[in-house]
C-alpha beads as a LAMMPS data file, in Angstrom:
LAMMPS data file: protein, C-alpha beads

423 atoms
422 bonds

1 atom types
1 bond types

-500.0 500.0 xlo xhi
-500.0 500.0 ylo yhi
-500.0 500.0 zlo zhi

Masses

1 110.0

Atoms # bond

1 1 1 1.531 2.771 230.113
2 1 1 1.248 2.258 233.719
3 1 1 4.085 2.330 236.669
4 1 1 3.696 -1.480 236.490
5 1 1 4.184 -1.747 232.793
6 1 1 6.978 -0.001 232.801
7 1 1 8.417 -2.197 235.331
8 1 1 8.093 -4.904 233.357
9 1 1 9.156 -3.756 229.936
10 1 1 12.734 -2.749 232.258
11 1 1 12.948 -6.205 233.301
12 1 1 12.524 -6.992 229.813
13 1 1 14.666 -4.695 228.386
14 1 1 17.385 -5.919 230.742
15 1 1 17.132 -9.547 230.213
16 1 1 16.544 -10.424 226.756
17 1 1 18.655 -9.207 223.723
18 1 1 17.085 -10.129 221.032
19 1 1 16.610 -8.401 217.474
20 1 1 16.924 -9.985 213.713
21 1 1 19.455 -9.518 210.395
22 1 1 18.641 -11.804 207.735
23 1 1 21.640 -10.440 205.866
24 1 1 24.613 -11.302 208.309
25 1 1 25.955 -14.042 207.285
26 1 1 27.687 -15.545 210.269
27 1 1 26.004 -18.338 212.023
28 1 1 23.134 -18.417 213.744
29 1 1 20.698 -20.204 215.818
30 1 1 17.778 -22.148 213.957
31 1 1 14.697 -21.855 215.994
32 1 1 12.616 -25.607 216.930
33 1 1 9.688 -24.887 215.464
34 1 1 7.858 -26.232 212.813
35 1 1 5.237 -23.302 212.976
36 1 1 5.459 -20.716 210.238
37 1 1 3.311 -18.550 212.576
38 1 1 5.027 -19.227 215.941
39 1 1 8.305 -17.964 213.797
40 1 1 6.584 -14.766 212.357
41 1 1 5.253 -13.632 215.931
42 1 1 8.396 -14.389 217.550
43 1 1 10.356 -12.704 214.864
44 1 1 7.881 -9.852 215.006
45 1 1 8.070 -9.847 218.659
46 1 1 12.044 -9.482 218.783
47 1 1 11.739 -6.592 216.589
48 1 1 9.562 -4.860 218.396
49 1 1 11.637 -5.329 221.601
50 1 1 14.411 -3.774 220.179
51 1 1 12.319 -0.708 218.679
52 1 1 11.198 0.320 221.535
53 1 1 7.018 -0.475 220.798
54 1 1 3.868 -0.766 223.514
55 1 1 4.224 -3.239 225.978
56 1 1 0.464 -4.047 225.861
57 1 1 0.259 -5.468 221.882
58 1 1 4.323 -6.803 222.461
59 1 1 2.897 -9.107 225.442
60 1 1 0.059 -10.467 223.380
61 1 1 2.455 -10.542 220.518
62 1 1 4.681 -12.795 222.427
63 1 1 1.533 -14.651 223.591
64 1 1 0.470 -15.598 220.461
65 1 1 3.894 -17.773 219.593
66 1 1 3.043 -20.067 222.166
67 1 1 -0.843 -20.385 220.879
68 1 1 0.735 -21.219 217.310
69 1 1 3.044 -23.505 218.525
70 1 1 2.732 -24.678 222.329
71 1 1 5.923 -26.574 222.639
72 1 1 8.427 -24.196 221.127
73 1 1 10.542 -23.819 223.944
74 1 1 12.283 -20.200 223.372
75 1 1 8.625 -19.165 222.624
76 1 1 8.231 -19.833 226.157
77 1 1 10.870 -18.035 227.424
78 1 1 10.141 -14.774 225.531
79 1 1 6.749 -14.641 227.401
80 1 1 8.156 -15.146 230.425
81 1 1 10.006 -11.923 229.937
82 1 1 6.776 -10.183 229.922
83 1 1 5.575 -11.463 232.773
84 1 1 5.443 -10.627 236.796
85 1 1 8.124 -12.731 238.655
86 1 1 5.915 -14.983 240.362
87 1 1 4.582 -16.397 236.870
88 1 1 7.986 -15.737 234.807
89 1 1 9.429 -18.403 237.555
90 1 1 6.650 -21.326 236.258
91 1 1 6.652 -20.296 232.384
92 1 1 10.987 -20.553 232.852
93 1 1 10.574 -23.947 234.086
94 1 1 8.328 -24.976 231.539
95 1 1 10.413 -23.565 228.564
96 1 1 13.553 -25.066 229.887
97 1 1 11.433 -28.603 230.133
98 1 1 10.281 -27.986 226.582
99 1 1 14.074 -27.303 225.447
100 1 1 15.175 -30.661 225.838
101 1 1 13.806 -31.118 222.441
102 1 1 15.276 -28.260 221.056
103 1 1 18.679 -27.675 219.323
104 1 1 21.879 -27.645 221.381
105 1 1 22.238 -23.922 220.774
106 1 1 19.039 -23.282 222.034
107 1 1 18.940 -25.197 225.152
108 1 1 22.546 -22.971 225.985
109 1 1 20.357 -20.039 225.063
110 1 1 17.336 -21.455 227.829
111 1 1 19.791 -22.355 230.008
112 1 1 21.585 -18.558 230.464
113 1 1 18.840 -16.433 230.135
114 1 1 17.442 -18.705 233.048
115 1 1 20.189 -17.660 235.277
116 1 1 20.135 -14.119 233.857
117 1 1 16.172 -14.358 235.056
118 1 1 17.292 -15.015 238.833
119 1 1 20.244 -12.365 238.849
120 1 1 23.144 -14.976 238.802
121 1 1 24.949 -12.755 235.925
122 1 1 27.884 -14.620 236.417
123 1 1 26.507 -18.025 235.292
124 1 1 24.625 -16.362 232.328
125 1 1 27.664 -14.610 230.868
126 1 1 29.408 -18.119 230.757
127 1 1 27.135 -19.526 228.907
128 1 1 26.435 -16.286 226.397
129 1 1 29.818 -16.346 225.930
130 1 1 30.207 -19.690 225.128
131 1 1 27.194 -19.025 222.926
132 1 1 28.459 -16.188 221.299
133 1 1 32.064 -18.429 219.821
134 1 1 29.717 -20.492 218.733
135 1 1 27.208 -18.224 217.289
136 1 1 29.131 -15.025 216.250
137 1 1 26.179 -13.746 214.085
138 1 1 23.560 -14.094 216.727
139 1 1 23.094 -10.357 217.695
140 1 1 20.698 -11.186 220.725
141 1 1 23.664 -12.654 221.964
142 1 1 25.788 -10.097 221.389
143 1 1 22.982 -7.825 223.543
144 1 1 22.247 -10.514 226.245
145 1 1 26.737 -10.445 226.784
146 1 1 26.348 -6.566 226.557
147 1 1 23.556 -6.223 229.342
148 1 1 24.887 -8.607 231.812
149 1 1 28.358 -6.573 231.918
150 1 1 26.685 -3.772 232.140
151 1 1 24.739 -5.195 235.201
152 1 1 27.533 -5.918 237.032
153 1 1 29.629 -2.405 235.954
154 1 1 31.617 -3.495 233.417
155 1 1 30.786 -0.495 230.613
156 1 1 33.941 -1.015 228.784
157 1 1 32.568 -4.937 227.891
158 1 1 29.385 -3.490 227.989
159 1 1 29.567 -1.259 225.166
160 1 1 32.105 -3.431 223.136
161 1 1 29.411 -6.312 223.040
162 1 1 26.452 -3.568 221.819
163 1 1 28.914 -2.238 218.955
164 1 1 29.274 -5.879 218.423
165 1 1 25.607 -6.494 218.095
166 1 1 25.168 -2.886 215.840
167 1 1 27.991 -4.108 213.360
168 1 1 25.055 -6.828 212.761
169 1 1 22.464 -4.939 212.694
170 1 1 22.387 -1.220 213.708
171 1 1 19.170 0.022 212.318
172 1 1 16.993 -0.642 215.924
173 1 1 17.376 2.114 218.973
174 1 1 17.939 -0.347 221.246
175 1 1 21.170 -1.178 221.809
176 1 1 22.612 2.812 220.981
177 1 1 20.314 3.599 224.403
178 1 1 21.725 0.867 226.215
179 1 1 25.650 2.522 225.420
180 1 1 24.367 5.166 226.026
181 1 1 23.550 4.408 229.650
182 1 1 26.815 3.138 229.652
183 1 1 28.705 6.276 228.921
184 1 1 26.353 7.889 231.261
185 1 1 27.813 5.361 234.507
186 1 1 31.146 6.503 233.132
187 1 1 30.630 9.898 233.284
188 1 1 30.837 10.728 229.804
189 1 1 27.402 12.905 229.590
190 1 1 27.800 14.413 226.270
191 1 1 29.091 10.904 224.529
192 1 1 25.901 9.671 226.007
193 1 1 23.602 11.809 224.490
194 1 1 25.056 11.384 221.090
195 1 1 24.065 7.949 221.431
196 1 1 20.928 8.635 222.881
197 1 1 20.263 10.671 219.887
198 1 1 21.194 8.291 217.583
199 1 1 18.746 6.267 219.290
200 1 1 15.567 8.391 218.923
201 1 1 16.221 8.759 215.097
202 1 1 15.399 4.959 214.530
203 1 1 12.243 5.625 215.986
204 1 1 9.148 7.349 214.142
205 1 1 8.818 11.210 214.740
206 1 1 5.430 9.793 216.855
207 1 1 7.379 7.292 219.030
208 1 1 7.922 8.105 222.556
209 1 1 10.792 5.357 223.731
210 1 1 10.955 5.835 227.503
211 1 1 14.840 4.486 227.471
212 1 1 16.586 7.342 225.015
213 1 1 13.833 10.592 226.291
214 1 1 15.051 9.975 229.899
215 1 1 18.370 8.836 229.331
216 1 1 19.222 12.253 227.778
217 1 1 17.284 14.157 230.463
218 1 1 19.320 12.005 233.185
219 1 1 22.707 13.379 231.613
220 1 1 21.469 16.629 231.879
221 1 1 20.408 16.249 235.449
222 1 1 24.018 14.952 236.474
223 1 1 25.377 17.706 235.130
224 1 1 23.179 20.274 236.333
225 1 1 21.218 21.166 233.540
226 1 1 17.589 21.493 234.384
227 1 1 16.670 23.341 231.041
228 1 1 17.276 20.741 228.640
229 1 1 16.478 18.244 231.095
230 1 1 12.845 19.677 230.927
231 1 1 12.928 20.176 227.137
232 1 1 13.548 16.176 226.282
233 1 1 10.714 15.074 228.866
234 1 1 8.438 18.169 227.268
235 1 1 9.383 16.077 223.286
236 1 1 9.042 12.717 225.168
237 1 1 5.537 14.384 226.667
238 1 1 4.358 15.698 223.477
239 1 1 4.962 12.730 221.799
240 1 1 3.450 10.175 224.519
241 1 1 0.177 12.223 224.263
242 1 1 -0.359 11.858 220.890
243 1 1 0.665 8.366 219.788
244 1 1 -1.453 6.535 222.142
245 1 1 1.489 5.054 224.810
246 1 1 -0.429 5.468 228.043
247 1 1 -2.846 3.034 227.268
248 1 1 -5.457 5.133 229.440
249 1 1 -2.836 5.391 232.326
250 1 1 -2.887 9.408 233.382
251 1 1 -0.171 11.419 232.503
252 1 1 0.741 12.425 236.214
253 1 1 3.678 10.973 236.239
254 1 1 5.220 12.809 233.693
255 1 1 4.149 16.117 235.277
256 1 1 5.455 14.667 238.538
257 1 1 9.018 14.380 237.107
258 1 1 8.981 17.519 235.313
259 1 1 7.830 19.183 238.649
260 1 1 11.290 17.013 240.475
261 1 1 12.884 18.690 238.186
262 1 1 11.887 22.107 238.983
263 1 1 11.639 20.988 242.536
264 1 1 15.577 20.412 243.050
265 1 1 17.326 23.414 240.579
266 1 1 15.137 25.875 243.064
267 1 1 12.004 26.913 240.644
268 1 1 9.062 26.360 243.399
269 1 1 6.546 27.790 241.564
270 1 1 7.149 26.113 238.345
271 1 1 7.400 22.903 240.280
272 1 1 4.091 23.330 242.186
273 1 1 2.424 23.774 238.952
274 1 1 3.251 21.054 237.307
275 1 1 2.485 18.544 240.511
276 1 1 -1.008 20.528 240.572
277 1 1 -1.310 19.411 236.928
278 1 1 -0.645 16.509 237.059
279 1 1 -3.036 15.904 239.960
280 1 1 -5.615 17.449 237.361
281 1 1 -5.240 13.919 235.084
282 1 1 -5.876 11.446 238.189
283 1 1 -10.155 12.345 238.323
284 1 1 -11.482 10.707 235.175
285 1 1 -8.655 8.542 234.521
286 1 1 -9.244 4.623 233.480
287 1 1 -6.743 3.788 237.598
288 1 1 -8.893 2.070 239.502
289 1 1 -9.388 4.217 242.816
290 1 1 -6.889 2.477 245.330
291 1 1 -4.370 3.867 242.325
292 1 1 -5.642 7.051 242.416
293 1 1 -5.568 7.375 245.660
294 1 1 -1.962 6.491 245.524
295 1 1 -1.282 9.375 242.776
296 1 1 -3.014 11.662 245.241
297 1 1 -0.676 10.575 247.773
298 1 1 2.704 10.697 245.382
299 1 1 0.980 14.381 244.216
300 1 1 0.672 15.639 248.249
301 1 1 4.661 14.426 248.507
302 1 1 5.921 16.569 245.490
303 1 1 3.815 19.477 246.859
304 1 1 5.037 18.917 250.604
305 1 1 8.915 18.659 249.658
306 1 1 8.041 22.058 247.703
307 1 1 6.636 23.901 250.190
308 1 1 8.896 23.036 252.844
309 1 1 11.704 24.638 250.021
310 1 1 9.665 27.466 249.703
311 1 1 9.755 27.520 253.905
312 1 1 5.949 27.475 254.057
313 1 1 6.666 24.409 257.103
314 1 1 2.754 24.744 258.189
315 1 1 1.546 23.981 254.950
316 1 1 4.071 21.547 253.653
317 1 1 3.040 19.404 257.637
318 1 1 -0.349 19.311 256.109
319 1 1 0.251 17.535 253.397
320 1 1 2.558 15.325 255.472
321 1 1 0.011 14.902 257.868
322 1 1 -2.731 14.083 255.189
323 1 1 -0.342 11.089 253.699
324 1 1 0.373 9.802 257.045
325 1 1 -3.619 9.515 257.612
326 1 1 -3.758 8.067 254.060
327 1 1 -1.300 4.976 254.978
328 1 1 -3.047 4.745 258.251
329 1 1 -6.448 4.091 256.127
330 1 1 -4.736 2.015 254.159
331 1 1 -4.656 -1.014 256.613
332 1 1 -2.019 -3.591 255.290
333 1 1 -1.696 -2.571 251.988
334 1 1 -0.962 0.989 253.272
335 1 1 1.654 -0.638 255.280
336 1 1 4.527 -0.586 252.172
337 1 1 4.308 3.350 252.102
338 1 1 5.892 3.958 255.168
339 1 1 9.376 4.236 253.574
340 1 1 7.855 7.056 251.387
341 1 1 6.340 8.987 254.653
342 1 1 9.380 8.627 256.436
343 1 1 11.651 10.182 253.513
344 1 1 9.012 13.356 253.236
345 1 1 8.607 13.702 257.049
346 1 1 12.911 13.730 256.905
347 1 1 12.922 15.942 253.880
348 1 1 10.601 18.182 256.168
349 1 1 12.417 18.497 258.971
350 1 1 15.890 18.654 256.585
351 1 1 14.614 21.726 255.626
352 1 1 13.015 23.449 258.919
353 1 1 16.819 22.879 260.751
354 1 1 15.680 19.814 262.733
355 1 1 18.093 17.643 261.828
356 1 1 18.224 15.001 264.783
357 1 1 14.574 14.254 263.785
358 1 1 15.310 14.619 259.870
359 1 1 18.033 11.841 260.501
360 1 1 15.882 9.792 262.852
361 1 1 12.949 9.791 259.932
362 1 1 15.348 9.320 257.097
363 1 1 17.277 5.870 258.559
364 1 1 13.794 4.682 257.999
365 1 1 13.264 5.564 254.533
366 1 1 14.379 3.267 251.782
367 1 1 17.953 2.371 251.906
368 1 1 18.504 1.688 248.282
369 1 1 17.625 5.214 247.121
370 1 1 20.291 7.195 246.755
371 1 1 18.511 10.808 247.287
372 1 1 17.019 9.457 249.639
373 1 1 20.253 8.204 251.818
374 1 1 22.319 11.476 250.921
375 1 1 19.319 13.655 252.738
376 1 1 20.483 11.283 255.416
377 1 1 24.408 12.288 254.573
378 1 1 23.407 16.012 254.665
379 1 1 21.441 15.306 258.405
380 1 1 23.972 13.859 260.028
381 1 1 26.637 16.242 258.669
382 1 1 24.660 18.689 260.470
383 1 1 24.404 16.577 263.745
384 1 1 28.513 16.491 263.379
385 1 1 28.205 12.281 262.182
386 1 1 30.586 13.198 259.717
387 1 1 32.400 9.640 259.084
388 1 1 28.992 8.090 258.862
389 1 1 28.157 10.426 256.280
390 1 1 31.360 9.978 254.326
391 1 1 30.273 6.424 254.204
392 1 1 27.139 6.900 253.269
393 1 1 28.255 9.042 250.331
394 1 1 30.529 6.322 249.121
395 1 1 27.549 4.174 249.103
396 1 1 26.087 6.505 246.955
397 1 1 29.153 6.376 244.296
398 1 1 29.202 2.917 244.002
399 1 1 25.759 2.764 243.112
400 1 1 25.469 1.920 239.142
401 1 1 21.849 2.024 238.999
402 1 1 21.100 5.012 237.093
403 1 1 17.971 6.354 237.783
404 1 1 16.323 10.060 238.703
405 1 1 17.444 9.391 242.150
406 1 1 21.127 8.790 241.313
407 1 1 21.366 11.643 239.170
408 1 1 20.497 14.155 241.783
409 1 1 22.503 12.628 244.586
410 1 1 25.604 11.538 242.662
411 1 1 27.112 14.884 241.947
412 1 1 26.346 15.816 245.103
413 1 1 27.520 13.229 246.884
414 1 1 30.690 13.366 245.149
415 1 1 31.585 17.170 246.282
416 1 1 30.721 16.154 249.779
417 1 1 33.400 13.014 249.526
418 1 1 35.845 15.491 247.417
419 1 1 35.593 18.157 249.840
420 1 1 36.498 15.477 252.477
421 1 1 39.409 14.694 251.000
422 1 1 37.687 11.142 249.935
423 1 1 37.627 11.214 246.433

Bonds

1 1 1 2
2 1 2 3
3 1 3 4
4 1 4 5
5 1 5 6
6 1 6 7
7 1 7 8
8 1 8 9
9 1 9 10
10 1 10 11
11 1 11 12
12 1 12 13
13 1 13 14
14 1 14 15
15 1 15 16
16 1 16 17
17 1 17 18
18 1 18 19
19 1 19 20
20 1 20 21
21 1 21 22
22 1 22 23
23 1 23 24
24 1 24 25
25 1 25 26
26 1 26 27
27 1 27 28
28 1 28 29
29 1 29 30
30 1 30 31
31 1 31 32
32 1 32 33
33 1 33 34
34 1 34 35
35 1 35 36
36 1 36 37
37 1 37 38
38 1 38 39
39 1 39 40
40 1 40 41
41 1 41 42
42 1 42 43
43 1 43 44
44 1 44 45
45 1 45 46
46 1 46 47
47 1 47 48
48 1 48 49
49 1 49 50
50 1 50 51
51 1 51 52
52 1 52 53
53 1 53 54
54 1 54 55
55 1 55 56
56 1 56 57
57 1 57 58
58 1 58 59
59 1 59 60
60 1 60 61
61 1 61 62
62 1 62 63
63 1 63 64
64 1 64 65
65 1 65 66
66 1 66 67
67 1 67 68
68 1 68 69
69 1 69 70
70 1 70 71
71 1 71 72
72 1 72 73
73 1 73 74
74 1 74 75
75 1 75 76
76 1 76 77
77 1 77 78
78 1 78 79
79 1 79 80
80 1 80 81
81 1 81 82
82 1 82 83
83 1 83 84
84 1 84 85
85 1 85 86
86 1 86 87
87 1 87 88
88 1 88 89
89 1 89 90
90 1 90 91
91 1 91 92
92 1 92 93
93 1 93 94
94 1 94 95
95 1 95 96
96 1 96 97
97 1 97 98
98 1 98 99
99 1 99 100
100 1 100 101
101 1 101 102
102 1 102 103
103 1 103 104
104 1 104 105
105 1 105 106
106 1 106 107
107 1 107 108
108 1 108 109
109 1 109 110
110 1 110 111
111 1 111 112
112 1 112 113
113 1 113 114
114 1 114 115
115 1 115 116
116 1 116 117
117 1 117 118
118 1 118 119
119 1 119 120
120 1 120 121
121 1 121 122
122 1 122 123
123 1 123 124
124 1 124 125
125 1 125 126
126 1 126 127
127 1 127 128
128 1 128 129
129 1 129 130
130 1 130 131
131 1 131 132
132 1 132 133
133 1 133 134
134 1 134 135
135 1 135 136
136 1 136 137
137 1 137 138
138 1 138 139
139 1 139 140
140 1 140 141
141 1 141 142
142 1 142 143
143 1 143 144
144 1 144 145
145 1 145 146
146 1 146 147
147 1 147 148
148 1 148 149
149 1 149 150
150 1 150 151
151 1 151 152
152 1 152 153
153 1 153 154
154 1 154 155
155 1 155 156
156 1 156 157
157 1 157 158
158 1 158 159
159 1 159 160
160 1 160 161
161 1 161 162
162 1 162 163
163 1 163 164
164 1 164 165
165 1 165 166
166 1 166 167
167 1 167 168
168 1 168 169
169 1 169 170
170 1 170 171
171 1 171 172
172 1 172 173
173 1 173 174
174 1 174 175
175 1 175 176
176 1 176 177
177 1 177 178
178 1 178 179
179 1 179 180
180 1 180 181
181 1 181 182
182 1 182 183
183 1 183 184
184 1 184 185
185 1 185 186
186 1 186 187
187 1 187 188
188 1 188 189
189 1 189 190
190 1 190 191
191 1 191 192
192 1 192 193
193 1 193 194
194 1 194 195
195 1 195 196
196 1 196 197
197 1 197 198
198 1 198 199
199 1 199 200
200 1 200 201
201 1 201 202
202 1 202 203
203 1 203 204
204 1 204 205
205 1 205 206
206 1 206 207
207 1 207 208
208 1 208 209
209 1 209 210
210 1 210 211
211 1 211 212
212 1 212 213
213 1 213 214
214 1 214 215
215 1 215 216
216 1 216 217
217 1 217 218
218 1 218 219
219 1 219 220
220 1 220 221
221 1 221 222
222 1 222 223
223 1 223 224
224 1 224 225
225 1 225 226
226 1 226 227
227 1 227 228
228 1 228 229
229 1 229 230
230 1 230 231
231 1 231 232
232 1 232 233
233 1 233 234
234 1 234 235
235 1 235 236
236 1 236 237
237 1 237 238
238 1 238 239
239 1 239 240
240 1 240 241
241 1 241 242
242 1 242 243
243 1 243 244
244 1 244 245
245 1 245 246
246 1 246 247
247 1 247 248
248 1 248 249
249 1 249 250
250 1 250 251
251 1 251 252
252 1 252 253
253 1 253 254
254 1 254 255
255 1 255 256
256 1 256 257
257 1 257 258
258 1 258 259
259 1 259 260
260 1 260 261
261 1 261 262
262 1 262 263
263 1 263 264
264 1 264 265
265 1 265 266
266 1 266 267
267 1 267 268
268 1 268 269
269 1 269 270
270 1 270 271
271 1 271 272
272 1 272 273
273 1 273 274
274 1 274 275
275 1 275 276
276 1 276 277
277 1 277 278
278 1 278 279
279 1 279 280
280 1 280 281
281 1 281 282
282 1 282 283
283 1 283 284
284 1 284 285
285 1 285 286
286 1 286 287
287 1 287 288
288 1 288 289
289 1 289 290
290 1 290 291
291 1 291 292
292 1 292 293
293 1 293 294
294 1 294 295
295 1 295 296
296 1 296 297
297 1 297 298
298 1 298 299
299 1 299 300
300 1 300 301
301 1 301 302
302 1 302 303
303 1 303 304
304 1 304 305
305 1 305 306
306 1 306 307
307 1 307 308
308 1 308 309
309 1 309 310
310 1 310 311
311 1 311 312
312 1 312 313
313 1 313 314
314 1 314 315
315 1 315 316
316 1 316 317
317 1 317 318
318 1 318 319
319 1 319 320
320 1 320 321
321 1 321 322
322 1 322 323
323 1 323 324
324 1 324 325
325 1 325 326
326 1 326 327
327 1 327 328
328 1 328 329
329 1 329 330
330 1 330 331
331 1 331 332
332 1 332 333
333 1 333 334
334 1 334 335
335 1 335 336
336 1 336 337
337 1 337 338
338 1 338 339
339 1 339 340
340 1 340 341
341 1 341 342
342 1 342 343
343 1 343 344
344 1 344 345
345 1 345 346
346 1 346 347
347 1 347 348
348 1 348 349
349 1 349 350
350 1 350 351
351 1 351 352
352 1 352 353
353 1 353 354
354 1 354 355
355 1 355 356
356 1 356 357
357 1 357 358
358 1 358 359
359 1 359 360
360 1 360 361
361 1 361 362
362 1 362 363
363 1 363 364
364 1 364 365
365 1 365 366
366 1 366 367
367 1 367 368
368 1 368 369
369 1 369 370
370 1 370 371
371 1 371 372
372 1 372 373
373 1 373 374
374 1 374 375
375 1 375 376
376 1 376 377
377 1 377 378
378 1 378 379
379 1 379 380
380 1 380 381
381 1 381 382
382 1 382 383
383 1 383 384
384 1 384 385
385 1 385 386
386 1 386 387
387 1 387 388
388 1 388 389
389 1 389 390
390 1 390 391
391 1 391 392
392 1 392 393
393 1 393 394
394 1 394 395
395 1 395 396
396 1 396 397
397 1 397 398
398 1 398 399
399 1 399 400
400 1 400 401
401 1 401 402
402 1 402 403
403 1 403 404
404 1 404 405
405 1 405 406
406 1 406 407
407 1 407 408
408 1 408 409
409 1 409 410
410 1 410 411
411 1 411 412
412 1 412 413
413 1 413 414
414 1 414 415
415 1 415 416
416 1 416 417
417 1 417 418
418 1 418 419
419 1 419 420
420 1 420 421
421 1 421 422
422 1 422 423
């Protein structure tokens, strides 16, 4: 599955809640469509969603409602979830066009998830929730509610909205990940992997969910645990290998989080060999060759940040140097890779002591990436900025989007604040 795949099935994930229990016997909504087949896709669809399965055969799944039946409106909008934002913009229009023929419950249903689509959470969990008093027995309900809260940091009506939506139907992965993201925002690392693990047993002993694998390596991480950190991605690893998941997309970026990994608990050798393996996958590989180029580039960066730990400086500049002539190549389209040179050529300098030129490179390095803006904490600590820093780290805090990047710079940011005084 490739970087952009991925994207898309989070975006998914994130807005649409769907998943079926034909035993509950609380009300729910009837879908407008007269289509046996349009119902059995979409109903196949849904339960695929929530199980975790390949984006790929889900987006032609989703595809194929529409082709059975080209004026169910909630059809529609389930495609749109699979698609780029551009596109998902025109296919939400249509659907919401089309659901002025459809029931009352479904044109609430159109009508939130369309405001969930442009990030006015607000709106949307109005609506759900309007939905939901009417609908208590509609689970994707229950999980649209549960996501948007948990969008906008509000775990506690987060996590009671998934339990609602397991009391339906607990039997998909789904919605024990999603708490257990929840718990992991809240700090509560070992309630999170309980739930994580209660996630990966609804899945086949072949499935490789990306949600639940990383999710438990992330609570590791936070807590400063690189071992079993390494040992879910090596089961999530084993298992993407074999079942078919990367849809011809190398494996490098598996090796280039394991090497992270390695990378920031202090094992420099390990790390170097797994970015040099995972360079190994790029040759040969079904990416077309501005992509691998791109891998090279992301491979050079892991080595470069390595090095310059190791305090080989002339060797991890060469690499630096090398990307910087790659983006300079690159003409326009190398022109959105600047961020990424400017947070190596600060991690660089970080390391070799010069820290007015580490801070000067990092301020242009992307802002919303939490490593990335406590390197620029730790710089100007060093340059004696130590209120700017302080604010910087309470940036970091606030930030509930967990990711790789949080989970290194959380902790850290939060000693830095505590031994401040700030916390």
């Amino acid at each position: 599955m490739s970087f952009r795949q991925r994207r898309c099935f989070l975006v998914l994930a994130l807005l649409l809640g769907f998943s079926l229990s034909a035993s509950h016997a609380q009300k729910k909504l009837t879908l407008s469509t007269k289509s046996q087949d349009a119902k059995h896709a979409y109903a196949e669809t849904i339960k695929g969603i929530e199980s975790f399965q390949q984006f790929q055969p889900l987006q032609q799944l989703a595809q194929s409602i529409v082709k059975a039946d080209s004026n169910f409106a909630m059809g529609h909008m389930l495609v749109a979830a699979f698609s780029q934002p551009d596109v998902r913009t025109k296919i939400t229009e249509k659907a919401l066009q089309l659901g002025a023929k459809a029931s009352k419950g479904e044109q609430l249903y159109l009508e939130a998830t369309s405001y969930a689509y442009t990030n006015n959470r607000e709106k949307a969990i109005e609506i759900f929730a309007k939905l939901h008093k009417q609908y208590p027995g509609e689970r994707r309900v229950c999980m649209m509610l549960g996501q948007l809260h948990q969008q906008l940091g509000q775990f506690k009506e987060a996590i009671s909205y998934f339990e609602a939506a397991n009391k339906i139907d607990a039997s998909t992965p789904r919605a024990h990940s999603m708490i257990g993201d929840c718990y992991v925002l809240q700090e509560q690392y070992a309630k999170a992997r309980e739930y994580y693990d209660a996630a990966i047993s609804r899945v086949g002993p072949d499935a490789s969910p990306f949600g639940p694998f990383f999710g438990k390596a992330l609570s590791n991480i936070y807590e400063g645990q690189p071992d079993p950190a390494i040992a879910a991605v090596k089961e999530f690893h084993s298992r993407y290998s074999r079942n078919g998941s990367a849809e011809g997309f190398p494996d490098v970026w598996i090796w280039n989080f394991t090497g992270r990994v390695n990378l920031e608990f202090g094992r420099y050798d390990e790390a170097l060999k797994c970015y040099e393996t995972g360079y190994k996958s790029v040759p040969g590989s079904s990416i077309d060759s501005v992509n691998q180029k791109v891998w090279f580039g992301r491979v050079f960066h892991g080595k470069a940040r390595t090095l310059a730990k190791m305090g080989r400086h002339g060797e991890a500049q060469q690499y630096a140097d090398q990307i910087k002539m790659m983006i300079e190549n690159g003409g326009k389209e190398g022109e959105q890779y600047w961020k990424a040179y400017h947070y190596l050529a600060g991690y660089l300098k970080l390391e070799s002591g010069d820290y007015k030129a580490a801070a000067e490179h990092l301020e242009q390095s992307d802002q919303e990436d939490p490593f990335q803006k406590l390197l620029l904490a730790k710089a100007n600590l060093k340059l004696g900025n130590k209120s700017y820093a302080l604010d910087i780290c309470k940036e970091i805090v606030k930030n509930t989007n967990n990711n790789f990047d949080r989970a290194l710079a959380y902790p850290e940011a939060k000693k830095i604040l505590a031994s401040a005084g700030t916390f």
